[in-house]
C-alpha positions, 0 to 999 in steps of 0.5 A: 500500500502506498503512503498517498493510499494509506492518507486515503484510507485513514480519513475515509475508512472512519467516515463510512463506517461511522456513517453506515453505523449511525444510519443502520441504527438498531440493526447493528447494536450489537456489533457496534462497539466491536466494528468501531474499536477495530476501525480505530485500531486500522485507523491508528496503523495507518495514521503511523503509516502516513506519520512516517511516510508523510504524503500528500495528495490533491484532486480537483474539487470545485472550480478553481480550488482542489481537496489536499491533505497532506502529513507534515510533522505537526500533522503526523503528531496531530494524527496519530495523537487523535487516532489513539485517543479516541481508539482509547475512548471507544475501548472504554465506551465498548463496556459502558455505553449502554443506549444506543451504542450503534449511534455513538460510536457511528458519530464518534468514527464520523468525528474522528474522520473530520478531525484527521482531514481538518489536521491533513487539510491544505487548501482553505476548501478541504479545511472548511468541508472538514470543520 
């Protein structure tokens, strides 16, 4: 897997899981937590991958502006700091969360992906879509 894949990957794997937990809704409680702690587990792997590679990448996106992320080392230190606390919070409210932990955990995935894109975020565009 490249580097620039790996960048992908950590901000859209936490995203669609988080929003296919959240729109499942009681289908998936019991298999919530156990989804949620692995997407953050792979999603702290690849933020130590992209730490240590530090890529970047940019697409079109609207007219006359592009989606760029890119991992510089303040970035790195943001990424991987974020993907292991809430990796932590979701380890601990896999045992205590007990109403609706198929919601809280989708929104959780869903906020740590607009974290990871806000940190990696190079143009003002992909900045305020993250925000």
């Amino acid at each position: 897997m490249t580097a620039e894949l790996a960048l992908w990957a950590l901000v859209v794997l936490p995203g669609v899981v988080g929003a296919s937990l959240c729109l499942t809704g009681y289908r998936s409680q019991r298999i919530a937590a156990p989804v949620s702690v692995l997407t953050a587990a792979a999603g702290l792997a690849l933020a130590a991958v992209v730490a240590a590679a530090g890529p970047a990448v940019e697409v079109p996106f609207v007219a006359g502006a592009s989606f760029g992320l890119a991992v510089d080392a303040l970035s790195a230190l943001v990424v991987v700091t974020v993907a292991g606390v809430t990796l932590l919070v979701l380890v601990f409210a896999a045992g205590d969360v007990t109403g609706g932990p198929a919601r809280f955990h989708g929104l959780m995935l869903l906020f740590l992906a607009a974290v990871l894109v806000t940190a990696t975020a190079t143009t003002l565009v992909t900045l305020l879509l993250a925000w």
